[in-house]
N, C-alpha and C positions, 0 to 999 in steps of 0.2 A: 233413110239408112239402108244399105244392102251389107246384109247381115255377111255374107259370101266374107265380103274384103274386115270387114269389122266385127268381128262378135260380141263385142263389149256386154249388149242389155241380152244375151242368151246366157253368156256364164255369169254374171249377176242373179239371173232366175235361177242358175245353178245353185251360187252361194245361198241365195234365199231361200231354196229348196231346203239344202241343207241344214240352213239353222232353224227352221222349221219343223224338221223333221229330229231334233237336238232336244226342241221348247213342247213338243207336242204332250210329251209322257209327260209335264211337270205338274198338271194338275190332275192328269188321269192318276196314277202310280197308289199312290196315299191311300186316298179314297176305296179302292179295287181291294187294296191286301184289310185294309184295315178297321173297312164298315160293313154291315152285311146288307147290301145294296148290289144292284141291279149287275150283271154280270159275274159275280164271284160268292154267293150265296153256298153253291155245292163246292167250292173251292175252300172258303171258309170252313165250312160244316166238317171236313174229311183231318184237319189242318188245327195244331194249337195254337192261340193268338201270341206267342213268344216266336214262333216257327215262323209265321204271316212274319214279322218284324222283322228278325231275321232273312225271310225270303224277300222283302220289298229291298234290304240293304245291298242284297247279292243281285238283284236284277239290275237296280241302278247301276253298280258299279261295271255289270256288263257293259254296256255300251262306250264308257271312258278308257275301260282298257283293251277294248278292241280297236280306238282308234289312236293308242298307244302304239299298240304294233303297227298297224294298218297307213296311219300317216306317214313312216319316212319310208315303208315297204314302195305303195304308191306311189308317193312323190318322186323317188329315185327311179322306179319304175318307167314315168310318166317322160322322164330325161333322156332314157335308152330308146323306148319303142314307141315313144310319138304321147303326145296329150288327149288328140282328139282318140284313141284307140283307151286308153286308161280310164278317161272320161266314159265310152260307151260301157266297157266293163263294169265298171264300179256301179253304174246307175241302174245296170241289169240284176245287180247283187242285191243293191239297198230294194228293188221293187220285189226280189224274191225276199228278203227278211223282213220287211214291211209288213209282205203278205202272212208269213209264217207269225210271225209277233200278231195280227190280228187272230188268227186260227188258233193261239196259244192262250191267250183272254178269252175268246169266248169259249172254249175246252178247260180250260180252269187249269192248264198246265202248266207248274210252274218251271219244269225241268225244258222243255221245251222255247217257253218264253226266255228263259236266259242266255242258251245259244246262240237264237234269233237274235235277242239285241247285242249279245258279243259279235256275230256275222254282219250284222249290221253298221255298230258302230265300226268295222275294220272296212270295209266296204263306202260309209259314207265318206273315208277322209278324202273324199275325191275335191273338197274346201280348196286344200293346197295345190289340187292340178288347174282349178279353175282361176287360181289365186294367180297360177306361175302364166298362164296363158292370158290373161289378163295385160300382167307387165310384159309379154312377151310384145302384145300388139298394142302397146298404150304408147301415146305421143306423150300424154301428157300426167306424170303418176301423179303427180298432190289430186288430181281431179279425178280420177281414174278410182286409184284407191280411196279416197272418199268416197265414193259410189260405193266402194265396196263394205266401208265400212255403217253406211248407211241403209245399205241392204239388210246388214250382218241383224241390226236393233232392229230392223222391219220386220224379220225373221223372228226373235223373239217376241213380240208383240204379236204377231197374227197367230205363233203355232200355239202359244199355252189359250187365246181364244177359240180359234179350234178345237181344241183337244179338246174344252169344256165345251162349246157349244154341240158338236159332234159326237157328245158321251152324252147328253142330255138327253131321257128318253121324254121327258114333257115337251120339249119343241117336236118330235114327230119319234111316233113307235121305234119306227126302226133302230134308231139312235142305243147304242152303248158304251160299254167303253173300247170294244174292238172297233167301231167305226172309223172313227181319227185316222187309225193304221190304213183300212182301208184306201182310204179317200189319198193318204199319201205314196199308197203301193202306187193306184192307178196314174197319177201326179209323175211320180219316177219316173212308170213308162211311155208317158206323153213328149218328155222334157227328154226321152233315152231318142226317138223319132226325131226330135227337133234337131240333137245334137247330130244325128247318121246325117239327114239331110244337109242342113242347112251349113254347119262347121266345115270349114276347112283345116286341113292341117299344114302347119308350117312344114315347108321342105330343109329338111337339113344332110348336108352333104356328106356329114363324118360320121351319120345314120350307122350304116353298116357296119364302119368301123366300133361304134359304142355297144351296138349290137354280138359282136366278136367277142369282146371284151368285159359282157356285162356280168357274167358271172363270178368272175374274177373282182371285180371292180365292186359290185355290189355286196358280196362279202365281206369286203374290206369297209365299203363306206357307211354301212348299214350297223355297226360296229358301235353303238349308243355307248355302251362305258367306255369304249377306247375316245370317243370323240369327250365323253362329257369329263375325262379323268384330264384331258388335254388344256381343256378350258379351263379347269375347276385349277390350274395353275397359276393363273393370272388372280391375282390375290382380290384388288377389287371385284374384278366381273366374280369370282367365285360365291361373296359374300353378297354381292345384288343378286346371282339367283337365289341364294339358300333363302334371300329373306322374299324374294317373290315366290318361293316355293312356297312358306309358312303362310302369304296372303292368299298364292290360290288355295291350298288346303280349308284357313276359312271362308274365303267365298264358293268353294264351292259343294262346302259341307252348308251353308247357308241355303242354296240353290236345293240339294236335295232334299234338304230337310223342313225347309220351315210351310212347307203344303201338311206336312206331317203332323206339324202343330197345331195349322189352323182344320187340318180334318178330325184332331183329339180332344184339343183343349176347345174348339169353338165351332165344332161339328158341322164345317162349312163339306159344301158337296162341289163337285169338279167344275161347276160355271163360277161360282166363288171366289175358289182358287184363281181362275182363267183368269179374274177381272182385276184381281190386286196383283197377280204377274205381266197382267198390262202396264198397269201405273209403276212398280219398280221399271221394267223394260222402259219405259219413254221418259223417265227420271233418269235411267243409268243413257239411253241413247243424249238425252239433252246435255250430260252433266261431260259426256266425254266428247262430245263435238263442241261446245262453249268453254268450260270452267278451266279445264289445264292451260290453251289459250288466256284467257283470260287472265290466269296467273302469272303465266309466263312474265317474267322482267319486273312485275309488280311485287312477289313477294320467291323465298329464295326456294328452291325445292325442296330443300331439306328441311326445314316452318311446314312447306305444304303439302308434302306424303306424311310426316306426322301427324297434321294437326288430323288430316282426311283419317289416316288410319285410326286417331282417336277418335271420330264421329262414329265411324263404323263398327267399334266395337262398342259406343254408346245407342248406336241403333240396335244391334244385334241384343243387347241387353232391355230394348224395348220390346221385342219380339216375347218376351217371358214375363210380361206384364198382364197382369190378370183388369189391367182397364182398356176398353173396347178403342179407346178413343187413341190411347201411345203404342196399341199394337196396329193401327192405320198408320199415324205419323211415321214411325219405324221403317215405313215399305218406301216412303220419299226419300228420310234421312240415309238408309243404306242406297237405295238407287243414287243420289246425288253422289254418295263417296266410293261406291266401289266402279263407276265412270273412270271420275278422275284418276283415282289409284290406278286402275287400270293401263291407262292412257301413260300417266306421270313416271312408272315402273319398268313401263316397252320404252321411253324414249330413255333412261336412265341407263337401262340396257344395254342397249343400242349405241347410246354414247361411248360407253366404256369397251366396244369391241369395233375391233377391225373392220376398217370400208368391206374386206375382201369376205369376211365370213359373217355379215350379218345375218345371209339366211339359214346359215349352220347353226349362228346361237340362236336365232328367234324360233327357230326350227326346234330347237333343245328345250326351250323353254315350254314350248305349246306341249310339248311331249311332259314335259314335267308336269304341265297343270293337267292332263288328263291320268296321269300316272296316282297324282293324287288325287281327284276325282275320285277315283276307283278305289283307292285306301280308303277313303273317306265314308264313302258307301258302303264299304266293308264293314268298317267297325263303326259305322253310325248303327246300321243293322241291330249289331248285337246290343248296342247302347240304349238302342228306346227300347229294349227289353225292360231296364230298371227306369228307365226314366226319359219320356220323347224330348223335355227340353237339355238330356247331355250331348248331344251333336253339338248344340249352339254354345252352349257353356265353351266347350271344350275348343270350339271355334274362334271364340273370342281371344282367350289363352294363347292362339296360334297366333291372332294380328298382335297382339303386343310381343312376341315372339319374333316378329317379323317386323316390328318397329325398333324392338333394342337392337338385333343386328344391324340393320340401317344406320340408326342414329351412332352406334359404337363401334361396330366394326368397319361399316363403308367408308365410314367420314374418315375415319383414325387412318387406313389406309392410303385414301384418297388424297390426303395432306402431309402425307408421309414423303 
């Protein structure tokens, strides 16, 4: 492979960087605010345990709504003044916020660590430039982007192991929970080297010309309610996002929260965590490369984002199971359906919008689930003040929320 002419497995390591860098905090986080354990002992001690709760909801939510703004700033960015230039930037950022986010953990600073991970998360959306250069030089996308979607689940899988093996001070002294951070600051600017050397950049002729222009242009396009009040006109597409809205909101109040449960209710420590965010991760990887396939032409979509959404809120109700045995099943049954849903939701999407603006809605949608991310963190925060299992509760709420739209508003439309 001479990487010069093709860079396909360099921005892959990017994407995998990235979602690695996404999956790391998932088993540290919990743990750090909320047990008086190794790193956060003087942090605890200064700090009331409602405060700690509140603080772990405001830090999570940093990183999602940083890369709220950060993803179509970049993206649009990466259009005007080149990818491989957007690319070295961003990767220079995320190794400075990396670095600051580990200095913020082992300092016990919580004001600090929340910056870091909002400069962070605005910095990582560099996904979408690796994403757009990708199709930029891909012959062949079904295989191209499968690669990339196969990275994305590798990504989830090794960072939450990481994160716990890396926080682990029994596998070697050194180990805390700032190390992880470390280990991926250094990783950034390894991967920032690869990218100066070895990438080329596309030549583009009207360069100049976008560059005249981008100020102007960029204000206009960069215009998220003028684009989403646009879309939100087309009656179906309006109702397939509101109701992929209400699913990310509970998947990914599920994602921040249920480490939370298993460090309260079942005082698992950040390798713990690390191992059943494996098995959900390679559940949710198998379920969305096989099962939507699989269903396809076999049974109708509208049977199969139901029935899914019904398992999902039946797993998410296993997670508050005080027996050891349906809070393990639970991490299969949600991994197998929130895959699919996933998968079954982008092509439903997708279906119902214009050849010409699919990256403009799938682009709106990403921005919506990170948008809710960050709500959700928010007021999960205050929520395990009265009680760690109201996130999920209230998660739950959301997918049948997100199923009645579907089933009565999409359809009604859709046949109309």
């Amino acid at each position: 492979m001479v990487v010069k002419k093709h860079p396909y497995y360099l921005l892959l390591t990017v994407v995998c960087l990235s979602t690695i860098g996404v999956a790391i905090p998932y088993p540290i986080f919990a743990p750090y605010f909320l047990t008086l354990s190794q790193g956060a002992p003087h942090l605890i001690a200064l700090s009331s345990g409602n405060w700690m709760k509140i603080s772990l909801g405001i830090t999570l939510a940093a990183y999602p709504l940083g890369q709220f703004f950060g993803a179509p700033i970049i993206g649009k960015l990466s259009d005007y003044y080149g990818r491989k230039l957007l690319l070295q930037y961003s990767l220079l950022g995320a190794v400075l916020g990396y670095f600051i986010t580990s200095l913020s953990i082992f300092a016990g600073n919580i004001y600090l660590l929340v910056i870091s991970r909002f400069i962070t998360g605005i910095l990582e959306s560099n996904f979408a430039v690796a994403q757009a250069l990708i199709i930029d030089n891909s012959k062949n996308k079904e295989k191209d982007l499968g690669g990339l979607s196969a990275v994305t689940s590798l990504g989830y899988v090794v960072g939450p192991l990481l994160g716990g093996l890396l926080s682990n001070p029994t596998i070697s002294s050194l180990f805390n929970y700032s190390t992880p951070f470390y280990f991926i600051s250094a990783l950034s600017f390894a991967l920032f080297l690869f990218i100066r050397v070895f990438l080329k950049e596309q030549k583009d002729p009207n360069k100049k010309k976008k560059q005249i222009h981008a100020n102007e242009k960029l204000t206009e396009q960069l215009n998220l309610f003028k684009i989403m009040k646009g879309l939100f006109i087309q009656r179906e597409l309006k109702w397939l996002l509101v109701s992929a809205l209400c699913v990310y909101l509970a998947i990914t109040s599920y994602y921040e929260f249920y480490p939370v449960i298993l460090t309260t209710t079942w005082q698992m420590n950040a390798t713990g965590i690390a191992i059943l965010t494996t098995v959900l991760s390679l559940c949710i990887s198998g379920s969305a490369l096989l099962l939507p396939n699989f269903l396809k032409g076999k049974v109708k979509q509208k049977f199969s984002l139901c029935s899914l959404l019904s398992c999902l809120t039946v797993g998410y109700l296993l997670l508050l199971s005080t027996d050891v045995n349906e809070m393990y099943v639970q991490f299969v049954v949600v991994g197998i359906a929130i895959g699919a849903v996933s998968t079954i939701q982008t092509v439903l999407i997708s279906n119902a919008t214009d050849e010409k603006k699919q990256g403009e809605v799938l682009g709106i949608a990403n921005s919506l689930r990170n948008l809710g991310n960050a709500i959700m963190c928010l007021a999960g925060g205050f929520l395990i003040v009265f009680s760690t299992q109201l996130p999920i509760m209230i998660a739950s709420c959301f997918i049948l929320l997100g199923l009645f739209f579907y089933w009565v508003k999409v359809d009604f439309h859709a046949n109309s």
